[in-house]
Structures are given as structure tokens and as C-alpha cells.
C-alpha distance (Angstrom), angle and dihedral (degrees) to the residues before:
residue distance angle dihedral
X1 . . .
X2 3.95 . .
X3 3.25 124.1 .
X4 4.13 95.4 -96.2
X5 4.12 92.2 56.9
X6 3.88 81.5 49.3
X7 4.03 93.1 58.6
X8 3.57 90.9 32.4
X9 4.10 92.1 54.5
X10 4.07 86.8 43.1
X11 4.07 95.3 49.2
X12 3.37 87.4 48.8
X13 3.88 103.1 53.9
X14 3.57 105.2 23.4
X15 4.10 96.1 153.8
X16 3.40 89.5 53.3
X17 4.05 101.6 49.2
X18 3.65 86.7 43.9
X19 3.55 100.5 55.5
X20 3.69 86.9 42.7
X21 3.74 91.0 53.0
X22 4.22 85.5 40.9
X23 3.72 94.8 56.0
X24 3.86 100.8 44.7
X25 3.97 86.8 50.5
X26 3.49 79.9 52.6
X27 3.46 107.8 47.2
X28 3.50 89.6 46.8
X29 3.89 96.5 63.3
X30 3.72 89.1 46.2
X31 3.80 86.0 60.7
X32 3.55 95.1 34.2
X33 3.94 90.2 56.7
X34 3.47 95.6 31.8
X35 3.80 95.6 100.2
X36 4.34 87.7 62.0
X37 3.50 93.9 56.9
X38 4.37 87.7 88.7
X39 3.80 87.7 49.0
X40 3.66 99.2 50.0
X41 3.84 89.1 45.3
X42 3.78 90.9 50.4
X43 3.81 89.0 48.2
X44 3.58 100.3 37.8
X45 4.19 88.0 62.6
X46 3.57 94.2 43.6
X47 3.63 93.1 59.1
X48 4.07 90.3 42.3
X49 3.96 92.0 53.3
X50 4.32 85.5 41.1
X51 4.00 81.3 51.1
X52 3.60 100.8 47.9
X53 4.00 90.2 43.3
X54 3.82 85.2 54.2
X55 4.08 84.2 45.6
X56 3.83 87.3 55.5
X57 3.36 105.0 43.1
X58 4.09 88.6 49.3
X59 3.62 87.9 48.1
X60 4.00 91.1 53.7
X61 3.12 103.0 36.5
X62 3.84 96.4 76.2
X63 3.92 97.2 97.0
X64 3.67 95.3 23.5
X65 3.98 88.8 126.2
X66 3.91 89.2 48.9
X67 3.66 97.1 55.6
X68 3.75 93.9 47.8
X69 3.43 91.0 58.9
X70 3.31 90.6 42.9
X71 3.91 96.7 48.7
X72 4.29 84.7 43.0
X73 3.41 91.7 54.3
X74 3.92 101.5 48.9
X75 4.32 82.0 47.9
X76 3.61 82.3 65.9
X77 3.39 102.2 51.1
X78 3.81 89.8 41.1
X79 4.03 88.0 54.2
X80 3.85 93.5 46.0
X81 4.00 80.8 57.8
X82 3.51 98.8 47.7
X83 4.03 125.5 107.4
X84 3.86 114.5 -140.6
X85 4.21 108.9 -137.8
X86 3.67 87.8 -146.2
X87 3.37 99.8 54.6
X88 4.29 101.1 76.0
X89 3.84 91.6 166.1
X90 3.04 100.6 55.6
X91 3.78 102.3 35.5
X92 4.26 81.9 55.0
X93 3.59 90.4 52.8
X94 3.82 94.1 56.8
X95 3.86 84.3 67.4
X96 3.77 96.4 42.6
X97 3.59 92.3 53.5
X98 3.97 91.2 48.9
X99 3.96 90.3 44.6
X100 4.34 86.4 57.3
X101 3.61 94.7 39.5
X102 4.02 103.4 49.9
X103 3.96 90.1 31.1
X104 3.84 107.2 -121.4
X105 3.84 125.3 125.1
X106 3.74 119.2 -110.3
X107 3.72 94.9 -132.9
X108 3.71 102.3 -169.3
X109 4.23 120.1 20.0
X110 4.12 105.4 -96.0
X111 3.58 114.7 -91.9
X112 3.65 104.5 -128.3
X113 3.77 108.4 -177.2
X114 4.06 128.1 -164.3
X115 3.53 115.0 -88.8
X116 3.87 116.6 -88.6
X117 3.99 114.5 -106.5
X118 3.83 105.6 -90.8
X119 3.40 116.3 -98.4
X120 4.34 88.6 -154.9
X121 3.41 110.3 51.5
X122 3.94 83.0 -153.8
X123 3.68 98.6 46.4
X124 3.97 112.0 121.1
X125 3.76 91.6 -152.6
X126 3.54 149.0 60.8
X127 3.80 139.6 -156.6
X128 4.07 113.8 -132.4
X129 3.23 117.6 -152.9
X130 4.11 120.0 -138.6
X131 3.84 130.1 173.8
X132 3.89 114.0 -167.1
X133 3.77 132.5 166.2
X134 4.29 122.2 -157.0
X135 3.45 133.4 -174.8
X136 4.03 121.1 -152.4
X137 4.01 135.0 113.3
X138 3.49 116.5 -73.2
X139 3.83 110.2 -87.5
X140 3.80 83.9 45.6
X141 3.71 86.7 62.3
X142 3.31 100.3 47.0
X143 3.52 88.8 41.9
X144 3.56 84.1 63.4
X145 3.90 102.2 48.5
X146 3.83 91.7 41.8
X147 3.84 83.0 54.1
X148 4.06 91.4 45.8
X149 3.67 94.1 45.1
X150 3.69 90.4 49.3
X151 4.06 104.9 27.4
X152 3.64 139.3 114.4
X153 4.34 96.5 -69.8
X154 4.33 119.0 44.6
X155 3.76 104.0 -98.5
X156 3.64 127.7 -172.8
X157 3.89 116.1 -173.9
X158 3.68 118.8 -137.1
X159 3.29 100.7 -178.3
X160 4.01 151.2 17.0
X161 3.74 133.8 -161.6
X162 3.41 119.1 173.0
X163 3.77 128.6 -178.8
X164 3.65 142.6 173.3
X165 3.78 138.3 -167.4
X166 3.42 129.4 -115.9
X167 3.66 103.1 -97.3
X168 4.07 108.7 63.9
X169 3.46 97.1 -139.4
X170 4.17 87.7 62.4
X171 3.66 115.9 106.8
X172 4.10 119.7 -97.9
X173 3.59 125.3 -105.9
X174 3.61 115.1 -147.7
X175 3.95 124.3 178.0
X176 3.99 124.3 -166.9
X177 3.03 136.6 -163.0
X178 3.67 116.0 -167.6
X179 4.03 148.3 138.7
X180 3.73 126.6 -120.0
X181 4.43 117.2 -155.8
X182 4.13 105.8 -114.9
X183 3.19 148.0 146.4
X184 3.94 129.0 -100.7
């Protein structure tokens, strides 16, 4: 084929040379940019999970200044709750004041022991062991763990012993065992 027949075969198809020509240009960028196509996957949902995280944090950030207030204000009434370990005195007087207001008799001073070692490092908090025995009729003692249970500090009772004496008018003797919430 001379060069003529070659022009000649080219004026006479033109559409079809050129699409030729079109799709081999083609098909080599395909393959060219073939080896991208991982990278702009990878890329493409990174920046969809960075989107929706941006999506999220829009969406819940609409009361953000309500629940801080919210979350402040239930810290304080935690704190105001909250028994100090190094304050003894005070921690003692807790129970005195109960023992005059509900009527029983502290029988032996409350045994408030050091806090235990934390088991989180982290942790903000600390349970403080106290061991306690009263004497008083019954609704006095109850008075008095209804009054423990729901007082001034968070209490959680661990354990109750109660006893009585032979003779059934003789005043009940009740020992606890229990935690309050506090700080170190």
C-alpha cells in the first residue's frame, strides 16, 4: 500500500479512522491511569467517613451548651454529696448527727477506715468503708437506715446484723456495714 491508497482509504472513511484513532487514545489512558484507581478509592472513603464525622458532630452539636450546663450542674450536686477521706471529724459527725436525730445510741464510735487503693487509676471516686453498730427499738432503726440510705453523703450498705436480747422489751442491736462515695 503506497502512500496515495493510504490517503485515499483515510478520505474515504474518516468516521471510522477517527473513532479508531479515538478509542486507542482512549484505551490507553484507561490503562495508563489504571494503577490510581486503588488510591482514589482509598481516598474517596476517607473523605466520606471525615464528611459524615463532620455530619455528626454538626448534627450534635445543637444543644452542646445545654448539656454542659446540665452535666456542670449535676457535678455540683454530686460534690455537695461527696465525703472527704481526710476530713475524720467531720465524716464522724455525719453519724453523730444521724444517731441524735433518729434517736438510737451509737454503741461503739464508727469505724471509718482509709480508702481502699483504687482499682482505676483514672477513677474520680472512691468507696469508704465504715462499720457501725446502734442500739434503739425498731422504727428507730429503720428510721436510721432509711435516713442513711437516703441522707446528706451516697451510702450503699454492705451489710446488716441485727440482734436482740432475750427479753423483748430490750433495745435492738443493729450493726452495718456499708460504703459511703468520696473523695481521697
Amino acid at each position: 500500500m503506497t502512500n496515495e491508497e493510504l490517503f485515499a482509504f483515510v478520505r474515504k472513511h474518516p468516521i471510522s479512522i477517527g473513532a479508531g484513532l479515538l478509542t486507542l487514545l482512549l484505551g490507553g489512558a484507561i490503562y495508563y491511569r489504571s494503577d490510581t484507581v486503588p488510591e482514589t478509592e482509598s481516598e474517596l472513603t476517607q473523605k466520606t467517613a471525615e464528611s459524615e464525622k463532620y455530619t455528626a458532630n454538626n448534627k450534635n452539636s445543637t444543644q452542646l451548651q445545654e448539656h454542659y450546663e446540665a452535666l456542670v450542674t449535676a457535678n455540683k450536686a454530686i460534690d455537695g454529696r461527696i465525703v472527704r477521706a481526710s476530713q475524720f471529724g467531720k465524716n464522724l459527725q455525719y453519724f453523730y448527727k444521724l444517731e441524735s436525730e433518729t434517736g438510737v445510741k451509737l454503741t461503739t464510735d464508727p469505724r471509718i477506715s482509709p480508702p481502699a487503693a483504687k482499682k482505676d487509676a483514672k477513677a474520680a471516686y472512691v468507696s469508704i468503708p465504715v462499720n457501725l453498730s446502734v442500739q434503739g427499738n425498731l422504727p428507730q432503726l429503720l428510721g436510721f437506715l432509711r435516713r442513711l440510705e437516703s441522707g446528706t453523703h451516697y451510702c450503699r450498705v454492705l451489710n446488716v446484723s441485727l440482734a436482740s436480747a432475750a427479753d423483748r422489751n430490750a433495745a435492738l442491736n443493729l450493726s452495718i456495714n456499708l460504703e459511703l462515695l468520696g473523695q481521697p
